[in-house]
N, C-alpha and C positions, 0 to 999 in steps of 0.2 A: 784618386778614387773615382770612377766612373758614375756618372748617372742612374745605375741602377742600383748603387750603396742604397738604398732605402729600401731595397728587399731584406737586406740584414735587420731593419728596425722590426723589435718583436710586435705581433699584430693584435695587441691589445685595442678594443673596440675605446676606449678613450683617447688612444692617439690617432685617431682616425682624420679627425680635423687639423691636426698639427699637422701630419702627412700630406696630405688633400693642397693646403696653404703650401706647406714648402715646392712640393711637385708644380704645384702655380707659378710658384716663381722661378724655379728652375726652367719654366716652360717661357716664360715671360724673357728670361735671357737666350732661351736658345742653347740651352745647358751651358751657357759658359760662365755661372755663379761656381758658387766652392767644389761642387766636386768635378768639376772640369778641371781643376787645377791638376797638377803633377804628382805624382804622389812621393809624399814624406816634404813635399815642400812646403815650410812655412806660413799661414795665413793669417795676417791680420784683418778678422771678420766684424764687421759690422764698426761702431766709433767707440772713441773714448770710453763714456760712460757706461753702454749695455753692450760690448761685444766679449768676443771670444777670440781666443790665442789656439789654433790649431798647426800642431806639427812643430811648436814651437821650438826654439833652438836657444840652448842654456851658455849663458858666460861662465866662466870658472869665477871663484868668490877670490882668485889672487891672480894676478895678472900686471904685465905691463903696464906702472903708472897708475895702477887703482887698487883698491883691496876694498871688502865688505868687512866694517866693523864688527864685530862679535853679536852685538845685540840683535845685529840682520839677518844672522848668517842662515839662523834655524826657521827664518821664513821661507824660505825654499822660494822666493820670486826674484829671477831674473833671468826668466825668459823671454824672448823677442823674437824678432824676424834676423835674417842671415844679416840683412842690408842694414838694421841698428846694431846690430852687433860688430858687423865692419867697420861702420863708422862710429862706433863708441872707441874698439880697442883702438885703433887708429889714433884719434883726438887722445886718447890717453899716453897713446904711448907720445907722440908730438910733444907734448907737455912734460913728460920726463924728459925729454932730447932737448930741451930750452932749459930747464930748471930739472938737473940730473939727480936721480933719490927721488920724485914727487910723488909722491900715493893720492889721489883723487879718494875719498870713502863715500865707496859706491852704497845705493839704497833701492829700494826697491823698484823693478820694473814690471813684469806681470810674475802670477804665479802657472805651473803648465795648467796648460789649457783655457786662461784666462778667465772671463768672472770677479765677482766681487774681490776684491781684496782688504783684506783688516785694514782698517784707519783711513782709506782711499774712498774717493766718491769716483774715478777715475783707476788709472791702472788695469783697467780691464783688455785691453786686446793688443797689448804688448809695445805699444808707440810711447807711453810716455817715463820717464826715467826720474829717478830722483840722484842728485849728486851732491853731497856733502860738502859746503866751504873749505876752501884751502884755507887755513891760519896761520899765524908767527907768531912769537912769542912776544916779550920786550925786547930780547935783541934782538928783532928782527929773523930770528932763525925758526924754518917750518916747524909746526908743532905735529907730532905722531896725533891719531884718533884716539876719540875719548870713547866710553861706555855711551856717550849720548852726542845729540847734534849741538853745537853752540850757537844761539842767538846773537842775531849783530845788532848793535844801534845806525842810528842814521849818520853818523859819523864812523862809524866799522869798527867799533871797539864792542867787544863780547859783552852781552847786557847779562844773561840767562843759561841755564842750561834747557836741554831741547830733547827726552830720551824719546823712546823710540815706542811706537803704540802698544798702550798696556804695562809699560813698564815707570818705573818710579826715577824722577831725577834724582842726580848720582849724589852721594851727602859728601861733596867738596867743594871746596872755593872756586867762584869764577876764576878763572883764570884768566892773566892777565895779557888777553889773546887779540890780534889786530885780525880785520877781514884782507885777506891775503889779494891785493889786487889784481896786479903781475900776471901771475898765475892765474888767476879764472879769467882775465880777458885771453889768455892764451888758451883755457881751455873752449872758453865761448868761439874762437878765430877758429879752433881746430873745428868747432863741430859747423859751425855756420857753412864752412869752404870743402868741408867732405863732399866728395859726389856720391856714396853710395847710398845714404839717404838725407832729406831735405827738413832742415827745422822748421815747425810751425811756431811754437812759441817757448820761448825762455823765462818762466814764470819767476819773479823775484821782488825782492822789495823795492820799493821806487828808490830809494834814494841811494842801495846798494847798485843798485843799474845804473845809474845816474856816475855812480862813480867807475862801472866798468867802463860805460861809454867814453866819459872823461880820459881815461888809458889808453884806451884806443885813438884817443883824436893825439893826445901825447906822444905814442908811439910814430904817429904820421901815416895811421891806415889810408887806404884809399876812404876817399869821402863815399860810394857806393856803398861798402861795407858799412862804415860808420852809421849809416844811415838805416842797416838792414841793423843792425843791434839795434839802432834809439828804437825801431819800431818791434823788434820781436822782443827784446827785453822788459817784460811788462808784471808790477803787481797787480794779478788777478783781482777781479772784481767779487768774487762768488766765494770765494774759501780763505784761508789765513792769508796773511802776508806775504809768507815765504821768505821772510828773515835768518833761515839759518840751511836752506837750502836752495840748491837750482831744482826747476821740476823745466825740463827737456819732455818737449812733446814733438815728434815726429809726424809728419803727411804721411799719408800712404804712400807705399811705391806705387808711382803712375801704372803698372802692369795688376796692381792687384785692384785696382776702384772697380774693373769690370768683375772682377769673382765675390763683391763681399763687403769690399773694403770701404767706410765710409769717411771724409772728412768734416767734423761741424766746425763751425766758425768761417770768419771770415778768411780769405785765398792771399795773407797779406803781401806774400813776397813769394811770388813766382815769376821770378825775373820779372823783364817790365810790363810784363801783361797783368799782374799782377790784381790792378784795381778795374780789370773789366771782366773779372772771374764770378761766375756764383757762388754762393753765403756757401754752400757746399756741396759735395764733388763726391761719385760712387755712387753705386745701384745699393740702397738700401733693402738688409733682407730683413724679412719680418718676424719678430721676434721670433715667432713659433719656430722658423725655419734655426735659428740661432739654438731651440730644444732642442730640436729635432739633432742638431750637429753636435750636439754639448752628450744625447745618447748613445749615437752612434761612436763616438770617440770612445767614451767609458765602455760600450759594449764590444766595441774590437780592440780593449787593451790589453797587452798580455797580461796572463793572472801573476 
């Protein structure tokens, strides 16, 4: 979409300033903000919490190594960039080719065009992913997805059930369900070691990370790695636990920080330059400009 996309914006005298503002900053970059980009490609605009998913590009809800539970399926979010979506089915499918049969129950990642999402403080512009615990039974043999997520204790044995925003836990017995270790350090290995995009952080409960990193030192990972899980597998400070799911949050792709793209937080692990990085990375657009995109999208969709 060119620079001049904002002659399409209808010229309502109250969006005068929201125009004004974005044409600023599209002047500020030298047009090489969002619509400098290519067109139909992917963008993940602005961070985590207040951005947008433009051009986004959908997972199928069944796939190699993963499937979206039922209670997911009708949120229509999982949308993302080309680059998480390579590197999701990728890590999923890694994970069935170690532990053959394994379905990953995928959850939500943005909805199109990103924005709020039900139940989400986050999930806004397509970087961060939720993935449902692998389980076992008492024998030890995986267990299929349930109507809701399960809750682990700090020893990984199923506390609770966990359903899904807006809907009611399921009326049956915990089940007698172990937190599947194995398998999520293989899924965490697949995603940490993709090159087509890079983890920021692996939100989970301390003590369930605790036990993946444990796996990994058992398995005989390199000490590098091992080191890059103890630090990116972290229970968040600001929202639940994360006792019954991974929340996977993505960097931007290095190619999009100049169009949009912003990263918050700290730059934990970017190889070993890592700790002389800034708090954060990307040309921030300003909200208005984020309106201004969120119109133009709705007003050039087809009917």
């Amino acid at each position: 979409m060119p620079c001049f996309a904002f002659a399409r914006y209808p010229s309502d005298p109250n969006n005068v300033r929201r125009v004004v503002l974005a044409v600023s900053f599209l002047s500020a970059v030298g047009c090489t903000g969002v619509f400098a980009r290519p067109p139909g490609v992917p963008l993940s605009l602005g961070d985590h919490g207040t951005g947008k998913l433009l051009t986004g590009t959908t997972l199928p809800p069944d796939g190699l190594g993963y499937s979206v539970p039922a209670a997911w399926r009708g949120r229509s979010a999982l949308y993302t960039t080309g680059q998480i979506q390579l590197a999701l089915t990728r890590s999923f499918a890694n994970v069935d080719r170690l532990f053959p049969g394994s379905l990953a129950p995928l959850g939500d990642i943005a909805r199109k065009g990103g924005g709020p999402a039900a139940g989400h403080g986050s999930h806004r512009s397509g970087r961060d992913v939720d993935i449902f615990f692998y389980a076992l039974d008492a024998g030890g043999l995986p267990l299929p997805h349930f109507e809701a997520m399960l809750k682990f204790g700090a020893t990984g044995k199923a506390v609770a059930w966990s359903p899904a925003f807006g809907r009611k836990p399921p009326k049956l017995p915990i089940p007698a369900a172990t937190f599947d270790v194995p398998r999520t350090w293989a899924l965490v290995r697949a995603l940490l070691t993709d090159p087509a995009a890079q983890v920021q952080w692996i939100f989970i409960q301390r003590d369930l990370a605790g036990l993946v990193v444990n796996q990994a030192k058992k398995e005989g990972e390199q000490p590098d790695l091992v080191a890059q899980a103890e630090e990116l597998l972290r229970q968040p400070g600001d929202s639940a636990p994360h006792d019954d799911h991974l929340h996977v949050r993505f960097y931007c792709d290095p190619g999009q920080r100049s169009l949009g793209c912003v990263d918050r937080g700290p730059q934990r692990w970017l190889k070993k330059y890592w700790k002389y990085l800034p708090e954060r990375q990307g040309v921030t657009p300003p909200v208005d400009l984020i309106v201004v995109v969120d119109a133009l999208v709705v007003s050039s969709a087809p009917n």
